[in-house]
C-alpha positions in Angstrom: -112.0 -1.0 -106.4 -108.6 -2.5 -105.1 -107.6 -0.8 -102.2 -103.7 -0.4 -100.2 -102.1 1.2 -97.3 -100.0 3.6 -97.2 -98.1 4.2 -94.0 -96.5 8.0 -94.2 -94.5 8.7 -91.1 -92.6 11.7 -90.7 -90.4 13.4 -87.8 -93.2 15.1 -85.9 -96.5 12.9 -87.0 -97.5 9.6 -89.1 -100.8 8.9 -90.6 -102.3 6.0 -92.7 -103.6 6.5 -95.7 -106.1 4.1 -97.7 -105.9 4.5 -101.4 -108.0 3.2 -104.4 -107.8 2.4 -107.9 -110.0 2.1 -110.7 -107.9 1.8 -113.1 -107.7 5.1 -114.0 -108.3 7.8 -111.2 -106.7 7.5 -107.8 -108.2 8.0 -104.4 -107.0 9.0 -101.1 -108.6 8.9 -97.9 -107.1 9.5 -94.6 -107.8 6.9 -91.7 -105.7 7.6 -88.6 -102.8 10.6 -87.7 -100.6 10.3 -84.8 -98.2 12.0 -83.3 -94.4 11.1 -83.4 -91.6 12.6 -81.7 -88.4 11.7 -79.9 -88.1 10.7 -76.2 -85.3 12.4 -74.4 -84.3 9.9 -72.0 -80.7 9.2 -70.4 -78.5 12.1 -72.8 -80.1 10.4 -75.6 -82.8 11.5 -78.0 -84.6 7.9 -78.8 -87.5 7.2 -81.4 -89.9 5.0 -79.8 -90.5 2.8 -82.3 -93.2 0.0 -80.3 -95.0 3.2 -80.0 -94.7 3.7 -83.7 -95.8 0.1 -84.6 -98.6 -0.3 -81.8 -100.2 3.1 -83.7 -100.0 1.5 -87.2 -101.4 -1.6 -86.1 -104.1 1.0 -84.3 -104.9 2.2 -88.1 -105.0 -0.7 -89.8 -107.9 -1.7 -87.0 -109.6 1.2 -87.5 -109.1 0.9 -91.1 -111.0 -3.0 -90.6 -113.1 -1.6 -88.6 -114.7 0.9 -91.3 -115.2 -2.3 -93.7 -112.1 -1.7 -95.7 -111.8 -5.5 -95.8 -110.0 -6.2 -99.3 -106.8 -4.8 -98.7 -104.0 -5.8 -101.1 -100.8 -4.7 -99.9 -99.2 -1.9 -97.3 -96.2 0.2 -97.6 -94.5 2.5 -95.1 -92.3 5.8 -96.3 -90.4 7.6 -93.4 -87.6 10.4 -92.9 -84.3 9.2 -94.0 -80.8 8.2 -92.3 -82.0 6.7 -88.7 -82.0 2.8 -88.1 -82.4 -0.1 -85.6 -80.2 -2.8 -84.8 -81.3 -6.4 -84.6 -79.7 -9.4 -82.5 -78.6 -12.2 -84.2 -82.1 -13.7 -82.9 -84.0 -11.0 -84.8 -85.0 -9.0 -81.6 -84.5 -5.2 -81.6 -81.4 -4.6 -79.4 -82.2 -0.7 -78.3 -84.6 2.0 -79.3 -83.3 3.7 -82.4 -81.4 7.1 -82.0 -82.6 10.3 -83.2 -80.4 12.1 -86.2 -81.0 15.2 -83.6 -78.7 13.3 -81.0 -75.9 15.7 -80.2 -73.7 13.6 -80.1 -73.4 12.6 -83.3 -71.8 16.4 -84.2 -68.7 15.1 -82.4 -68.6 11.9 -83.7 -68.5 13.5 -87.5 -65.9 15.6 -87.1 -63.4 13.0 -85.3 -64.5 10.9 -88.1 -63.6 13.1 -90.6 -60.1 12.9 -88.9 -59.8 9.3 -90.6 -61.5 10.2 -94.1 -62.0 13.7 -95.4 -65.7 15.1 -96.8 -64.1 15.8 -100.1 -63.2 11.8 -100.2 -67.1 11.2 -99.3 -68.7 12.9 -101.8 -66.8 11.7 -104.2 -67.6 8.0 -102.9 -71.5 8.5 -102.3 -72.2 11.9 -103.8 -73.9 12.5 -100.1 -73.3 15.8 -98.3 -71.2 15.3 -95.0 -73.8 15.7 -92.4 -73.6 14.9 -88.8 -77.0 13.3 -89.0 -75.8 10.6 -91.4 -76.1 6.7 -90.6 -72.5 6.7 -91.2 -71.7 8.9 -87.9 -74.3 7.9 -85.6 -72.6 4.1 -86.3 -69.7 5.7 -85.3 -70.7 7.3 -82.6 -72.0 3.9 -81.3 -68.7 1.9 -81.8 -66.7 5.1 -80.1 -69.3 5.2 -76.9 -71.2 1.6 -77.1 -69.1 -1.0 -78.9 -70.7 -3.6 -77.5 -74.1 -2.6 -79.3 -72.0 -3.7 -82.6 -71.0 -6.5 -81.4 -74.2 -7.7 -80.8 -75.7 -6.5 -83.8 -76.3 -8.9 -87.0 -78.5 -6.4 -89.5 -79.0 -2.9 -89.7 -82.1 -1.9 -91.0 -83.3 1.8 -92.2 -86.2 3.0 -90.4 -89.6 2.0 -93.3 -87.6 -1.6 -93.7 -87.4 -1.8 -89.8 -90.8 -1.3 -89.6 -91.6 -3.4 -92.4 -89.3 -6.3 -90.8 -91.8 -6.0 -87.5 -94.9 -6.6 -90.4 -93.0 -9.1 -92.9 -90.0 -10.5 -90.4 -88.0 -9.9 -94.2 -84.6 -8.4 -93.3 -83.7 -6.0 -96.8 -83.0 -2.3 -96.7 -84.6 -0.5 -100.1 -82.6 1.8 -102.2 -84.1 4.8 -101.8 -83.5 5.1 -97.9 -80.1 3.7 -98.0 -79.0 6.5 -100.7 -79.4 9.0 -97.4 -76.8 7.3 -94.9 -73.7 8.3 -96.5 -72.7 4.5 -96.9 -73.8 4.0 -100.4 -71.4 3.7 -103.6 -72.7 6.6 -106.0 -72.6 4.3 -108.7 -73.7 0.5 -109.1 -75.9 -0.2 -106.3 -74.0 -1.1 -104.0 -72.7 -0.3 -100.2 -69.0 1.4 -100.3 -67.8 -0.8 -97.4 -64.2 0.3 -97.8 -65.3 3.8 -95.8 -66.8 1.5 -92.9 -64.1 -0.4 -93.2 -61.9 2.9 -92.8 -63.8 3.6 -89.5 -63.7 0.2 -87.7 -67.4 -0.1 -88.1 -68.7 -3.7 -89.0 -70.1 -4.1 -92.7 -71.8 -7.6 -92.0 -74.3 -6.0 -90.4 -75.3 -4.5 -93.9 -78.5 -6.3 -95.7 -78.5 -6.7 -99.5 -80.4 -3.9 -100.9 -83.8 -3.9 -102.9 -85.3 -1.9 -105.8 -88.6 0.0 -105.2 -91.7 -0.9 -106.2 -90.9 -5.0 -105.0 -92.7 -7.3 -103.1 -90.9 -7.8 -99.7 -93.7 -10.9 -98.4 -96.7 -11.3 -96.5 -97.4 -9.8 -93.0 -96.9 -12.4 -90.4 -99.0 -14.2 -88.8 -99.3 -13.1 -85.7 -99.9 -9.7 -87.0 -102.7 -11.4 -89.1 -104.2 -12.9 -86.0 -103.9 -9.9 -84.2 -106.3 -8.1 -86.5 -108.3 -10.8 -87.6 -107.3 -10.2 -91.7 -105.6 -12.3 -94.1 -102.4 -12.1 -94.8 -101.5 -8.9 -97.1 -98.4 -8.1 -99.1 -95.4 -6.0 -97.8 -94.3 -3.8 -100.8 -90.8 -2.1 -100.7 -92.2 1.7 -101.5 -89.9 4.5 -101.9 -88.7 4.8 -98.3 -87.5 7.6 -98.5 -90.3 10.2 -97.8 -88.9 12.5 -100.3 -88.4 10.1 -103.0 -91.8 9.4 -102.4 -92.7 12.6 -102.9 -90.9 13.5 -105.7 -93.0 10.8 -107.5 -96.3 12.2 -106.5 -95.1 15.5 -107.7 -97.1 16.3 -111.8 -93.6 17.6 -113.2 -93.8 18.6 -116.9 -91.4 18.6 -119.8 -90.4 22.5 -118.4 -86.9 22.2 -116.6 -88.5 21.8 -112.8 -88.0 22.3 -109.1 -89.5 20.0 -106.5 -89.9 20.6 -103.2 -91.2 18.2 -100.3 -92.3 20.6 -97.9 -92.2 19.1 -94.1 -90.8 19.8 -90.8 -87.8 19.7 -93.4 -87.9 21.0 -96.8 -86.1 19.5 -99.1 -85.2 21.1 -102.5 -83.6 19.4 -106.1 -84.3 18.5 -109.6 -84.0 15.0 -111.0 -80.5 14.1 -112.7 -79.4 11.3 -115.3 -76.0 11.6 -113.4 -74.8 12.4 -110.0 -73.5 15.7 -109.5 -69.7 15.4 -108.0 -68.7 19.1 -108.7 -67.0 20.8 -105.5 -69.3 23.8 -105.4 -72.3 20.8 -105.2 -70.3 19.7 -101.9 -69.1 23.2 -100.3 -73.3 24.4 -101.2 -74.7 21.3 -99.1 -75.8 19.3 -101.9 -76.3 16.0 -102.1 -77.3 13.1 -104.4 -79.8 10.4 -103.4 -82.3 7.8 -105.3 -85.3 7.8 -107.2 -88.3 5.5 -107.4 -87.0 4.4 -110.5 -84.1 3.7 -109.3 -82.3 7.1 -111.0 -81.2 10.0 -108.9 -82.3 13.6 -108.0 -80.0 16.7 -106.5 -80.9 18.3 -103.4 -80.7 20.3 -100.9 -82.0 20.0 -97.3 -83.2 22.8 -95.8 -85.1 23.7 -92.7 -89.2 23.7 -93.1 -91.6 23.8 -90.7 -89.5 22.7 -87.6 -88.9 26.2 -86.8 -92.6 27.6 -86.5 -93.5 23.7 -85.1 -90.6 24.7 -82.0 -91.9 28.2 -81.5 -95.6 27.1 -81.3 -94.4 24.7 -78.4 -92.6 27.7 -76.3 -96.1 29.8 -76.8 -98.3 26.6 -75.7 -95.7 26.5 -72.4 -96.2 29.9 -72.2 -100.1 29.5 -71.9 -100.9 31.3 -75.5 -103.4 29.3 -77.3 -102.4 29.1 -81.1 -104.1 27.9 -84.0 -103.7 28.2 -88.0 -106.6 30.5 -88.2 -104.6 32.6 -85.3 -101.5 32.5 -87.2 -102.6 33.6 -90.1 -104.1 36.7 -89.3 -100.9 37.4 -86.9 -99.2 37.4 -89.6 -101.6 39.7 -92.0 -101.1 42.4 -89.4 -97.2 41.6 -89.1 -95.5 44.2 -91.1 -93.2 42.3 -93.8 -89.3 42.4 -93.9 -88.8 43.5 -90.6 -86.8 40.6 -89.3 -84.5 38.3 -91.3 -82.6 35.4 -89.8 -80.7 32.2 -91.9 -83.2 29.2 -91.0 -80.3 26.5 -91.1 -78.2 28.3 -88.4 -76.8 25.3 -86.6 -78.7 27.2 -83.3 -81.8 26.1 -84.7 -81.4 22.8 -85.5 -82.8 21.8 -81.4 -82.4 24.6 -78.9 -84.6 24.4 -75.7 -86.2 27.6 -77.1 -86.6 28.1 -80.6 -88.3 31.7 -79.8 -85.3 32.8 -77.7 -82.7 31.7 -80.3 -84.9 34.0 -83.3 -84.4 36.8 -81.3 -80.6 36.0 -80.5 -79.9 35.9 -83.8 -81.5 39.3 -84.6 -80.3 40.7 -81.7 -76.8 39.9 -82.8 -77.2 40.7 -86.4 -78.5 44.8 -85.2 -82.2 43.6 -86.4 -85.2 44.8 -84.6 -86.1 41.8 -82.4 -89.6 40.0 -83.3 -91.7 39.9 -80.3 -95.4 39.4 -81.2 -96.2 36.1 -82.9 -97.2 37.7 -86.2 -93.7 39.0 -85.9 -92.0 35.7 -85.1 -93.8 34.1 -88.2 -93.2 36.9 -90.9 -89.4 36.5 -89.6 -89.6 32.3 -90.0 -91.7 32.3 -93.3 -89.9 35.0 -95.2 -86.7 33.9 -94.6 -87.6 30.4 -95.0 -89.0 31.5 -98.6 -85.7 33.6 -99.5 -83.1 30.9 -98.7 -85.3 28.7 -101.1 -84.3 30.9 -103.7 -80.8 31.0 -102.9 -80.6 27.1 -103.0 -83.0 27.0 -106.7 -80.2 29.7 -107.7 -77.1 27.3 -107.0 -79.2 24.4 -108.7 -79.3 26.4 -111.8 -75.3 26.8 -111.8 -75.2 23.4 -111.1 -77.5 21.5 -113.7 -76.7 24.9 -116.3 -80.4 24.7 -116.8 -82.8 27.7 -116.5 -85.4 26.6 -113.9 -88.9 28.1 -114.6 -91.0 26.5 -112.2 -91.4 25.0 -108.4 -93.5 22.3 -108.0 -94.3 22.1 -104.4 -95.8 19.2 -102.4 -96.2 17.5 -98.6 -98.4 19.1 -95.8 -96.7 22.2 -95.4 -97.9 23.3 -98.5 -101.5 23.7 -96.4 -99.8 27.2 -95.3 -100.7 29.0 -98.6 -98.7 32.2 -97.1 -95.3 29.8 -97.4 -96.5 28.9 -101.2 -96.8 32.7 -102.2 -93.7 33.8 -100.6 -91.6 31.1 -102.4 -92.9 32.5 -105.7 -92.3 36.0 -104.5 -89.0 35.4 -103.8 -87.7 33.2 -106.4 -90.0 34.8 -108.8 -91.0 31.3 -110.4 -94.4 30.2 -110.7 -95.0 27.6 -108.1 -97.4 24.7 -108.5 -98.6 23.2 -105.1 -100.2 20.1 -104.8 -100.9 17.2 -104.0 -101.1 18.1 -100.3 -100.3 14.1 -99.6 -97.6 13.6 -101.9 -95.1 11.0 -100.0 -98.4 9.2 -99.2 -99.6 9.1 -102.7 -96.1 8.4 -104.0 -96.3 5.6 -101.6 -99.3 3.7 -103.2 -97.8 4.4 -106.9 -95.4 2.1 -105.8 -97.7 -0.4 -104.4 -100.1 -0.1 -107.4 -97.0 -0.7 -110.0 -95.5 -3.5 -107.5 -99.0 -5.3 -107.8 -99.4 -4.3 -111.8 -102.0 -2.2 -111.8 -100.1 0.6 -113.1 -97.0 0.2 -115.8 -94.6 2.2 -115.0 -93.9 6.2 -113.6 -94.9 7.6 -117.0 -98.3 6.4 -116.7 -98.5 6.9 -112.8 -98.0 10.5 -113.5 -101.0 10.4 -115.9 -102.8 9.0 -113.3 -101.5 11.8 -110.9 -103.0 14.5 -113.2 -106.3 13.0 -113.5 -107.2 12.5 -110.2 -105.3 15.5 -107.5 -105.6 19.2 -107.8 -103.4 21.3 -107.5 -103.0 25.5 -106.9 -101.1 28.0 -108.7 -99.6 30.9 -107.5 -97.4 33.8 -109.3 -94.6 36.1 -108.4 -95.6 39.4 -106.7 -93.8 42.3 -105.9 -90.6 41.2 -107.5 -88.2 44.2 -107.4 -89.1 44.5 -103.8 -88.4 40.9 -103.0 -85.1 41.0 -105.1 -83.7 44.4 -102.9 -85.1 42.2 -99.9 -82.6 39.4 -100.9 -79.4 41.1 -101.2 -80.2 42.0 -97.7 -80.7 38.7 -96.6 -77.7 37.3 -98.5 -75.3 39.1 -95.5 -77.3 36.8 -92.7 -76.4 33.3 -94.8 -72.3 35.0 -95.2 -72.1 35.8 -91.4 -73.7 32.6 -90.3 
């Protein structure tokens, strides 16, 4: 069988995934995980991105080294809106920021002084985030103009990381539909709103479908590893877009969720979705593999249990998944409510302190125990998913019967049940690696052994499982979320 890499690489871990073909079942094995987080170094939060590209190179070796020896192509998925900047001579100029900078709050709203949110959306259809490419450029040409200057190409994070493989210089549509930069319609960078800010628009690279051929790896990478030379595909960079095209949805009016340290939640659309309410709810439009669009929402995942499991390893408390989930079997439920995507939680030195706070504040009891803490995070986490699937139904004016969950969060089956408990939609989880099997589809269509996404979805069904699991407890749940309603109001 024909064989490719797919590189997965996420906010808090990557890992390399080798998949197969036989024409009509797809296989994935797992061949190296590694960890990935920002280093807080001089007020900055920096990715280190040698670090990143010295562990893929570590995969792919150990990948060789296991005899996988007829590889055809690799492609590398990340989280959306960060970048690098490259000199004029092709060298990296800095390690790239972090979205979690704080900086970059400030930076948005004197931004927003020059052009207004309700002028953005309608531009890019992109909710006005502080993360966005768009302000961390401008918080560079406020605080480092000389990084500008010296910059010829921007590139997105998976096509900076493919430039260190290929040395090709493109940014793929899927990743640049996050930064806030992008026309909503005809493919295409909306240079008047960089142009607005002072911030140069020839560093911008022409932009490239997924599912392409960027070129070979280089070689000195080739020499490196001892391997011949293997294609660099353009995959769906964006890890949700990736996901989204792992994800078995049916002819039933759908959900998706990509389920990370972020989840993100949305339907795919023929047509972006302009309305205000989509703007004032946090909605935002961004690509699709096949080059259409989807409607989302991002919402906080896993980052909040990820933080509080650091404060108890600093406290000395030894915690593990089997630990956690009978913590929270003995946890009563409903005690504690709290709305995950607080601005507090988006990086405070102690996630566990700022949970409390916010029951404290709100006349809640106060979580203390960890089986407390992660009944608080998971069942508030599963509410505010219904709240955003409700606000997608008034959007698309389409009934919405099911969830189709996928990404590694979905491992915690107690997160999967309390999303169908509180939305009170069935909700089909699986495939565990979607963003890395949306990845290979890509590669597999890109090299033409699969036609299009109608038969990669075919192929999806055939060879992942996936779990079911049914609303419980409904009337209870539904009292339970008019309660919580008053913590996303007061927020």
């Amino acid at each position: 069988m024909k064989k490719i890499w797919a590189f997965d690489i996420g906010a808090s871990n990557g890992r390399l995934m080798l998949s197969s073909f036989n024409g009509e079942k797809m296989y994935m094995e797992e061949i190296h995980r590694f960890d990935n987080h920002p280093v807080h170094v001089t007020g900055h939060d920096y990715w280190d991105i040698l670090h990143i590209f010295s562990e893929m190179k570590r995969a792919m070796q150990i990948s060789l080294q296991k005899g996988h020896t007829n590889i055809e192509s690799m492609g590398i998925d990340t989280w959306g809106v960060d970048f690098g900047l490259l000199a004029e001579t092709g060298e990296l100029l800095m390690n790239p920021y972090s979205y979690r900078n704080p900086r970059n709050q400030q930076a948005m709203e004197e931004a927003l002084q020059w052009i207004s949110s309700e002028e953005l959306f309608r531009l890019t259809g992109v909710e006005t985030a502080a993360i966005n490419t768009l302000f961390q450029l401008y918080a560079i040409q406020k605080e480092h103009p000389a990084l500008l200057e010296q910059a010829e190409t921007l590139l997105l994070t998976p096509s900076l990381l493919s430039y260190l493989f290929s040395g090709e210089k493109y940014n793929e549509f899927t990743i640049s539909s996050t930064t806030q930069m992008l026309a909503i319609r005809g493919r295409k960078w909306e240079t008047s709103i960089l142009e607005q800010l002072d911030i140069p628009t020839h560093i911008l690279t022409p932009l490239v479908e997924s599912a392409t051929i960027a070129g070979e790896t280089l070689p000195a990478i080739n020499q490196e590893l001892q391997m011949d030379a293997i294609k660099v595909v353009h995959v769906a960079g964006h890890d949700t877009a990736s996901a989204l095209a792992a994800l078995p949805l049916a002819d039933v009016p759908s959900v998706f969720m990509s389920c990370g340290t972020w989840v993100l939640i949305g339907v795919p659309i023929a047509e972006a979705v302009t309305d205000i309410k989509a703007m004032q709810w946090g909605f935002t439009n961004e690509g699709t593999i096949d080059g259409g669009a989807r409607l989302q929402k991002n919402n906080m995942g896993m980052w909040l249990l990820q933080q509080c499991r650091k404060v108890w390893e600093r406290q000395g408390t030894v915690t593990d998944f089997d630990r956690e989930n009978r913590c929270f079997i003995d946890a009563p439920p409903f005690r504690s409510l709290i709305n995950p995507d607080d601005p507090r939680f988006f990086n405070p030195d102690n996630m566990v302190e700022e949970i409390q706070h916010f029951c404290r504040e709100t006349a809640q009891p106060v979580p203390e125990t960890q089986g407390e803490m992660i009944r608080c995070i998971l069942e508030s986490l599963a509410l505010k998913y219904n709240w955003v699937i409700q606000r997608l139904e008034q959007l698309t004016r389409e009934k919405l019967n099911r969830i189709h969950m996928g990404g590694g969060a979905i491992r915690n089956q107690h997160l999967c049940q309390l999303t169908a408990n509180a939305t009170g939609r069935e909700v089909v989880a699986g495939p565990i690696e979607a963003s890395s099997i949306g990845n290979a589809i890509a590669q597999w269509i890109a090299l033409g052994e699969i036609a299009d996404m109608q038969e990669a979805r075919e192929v999806i069904q055939h060879s992942f499982p996936v779990t079911h699991y049914y609303p419980e407890d409904s009337a209870e749940w539904q009292q339970v979320y008019q309660r919580f309603t008053q913590y996303i109001e007061e927020s």
